[in-house]
C-alpha positions, 0 to 999 in steps of 0.5 A: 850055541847051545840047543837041545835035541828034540826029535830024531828022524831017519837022517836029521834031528829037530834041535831047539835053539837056545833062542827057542827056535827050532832047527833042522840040523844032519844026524851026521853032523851030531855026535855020535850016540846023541839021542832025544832030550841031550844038550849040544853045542852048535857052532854056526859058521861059514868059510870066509869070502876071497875079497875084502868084504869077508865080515859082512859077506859072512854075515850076509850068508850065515843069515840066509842060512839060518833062515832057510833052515828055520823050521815052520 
């Protein structure tokens, strides 16, 4: 996903969504040298689950993810 670099705190950076949403994402987690203004792609994922409902525990979890990490 695509999502460009809007703000830069001391140790996270406010990225607009490709959606138009806004998220807070680590610095450490961004490429090193990114600055304001600069595209990056974003891979939203988690680890797969240890039973058989891997596919909608995943998406269960990715979903509650996003929502916790949605800026208001």
């Amino acid at each position: 996903m695509e999502a460009r670099i809007i703000r830069i705190a001391e140790d996270y950076a406010i990225l607009k969504l490709s959606n138009q949403e806004e998220l807070k994402w680590p610095l450490k987690k961004l490429p090193s040298g990114a600055q304001e203004g600069v595209s990056v792609w974003l891979e939203l994922k988690s680890k797969p689950s240890l039973n058989n409902n891997n596919g909608f525990s995943r998406d269960f979890l990715n979903e509650i993810l996003k929502e916790d990490s949605k800026i208001s």
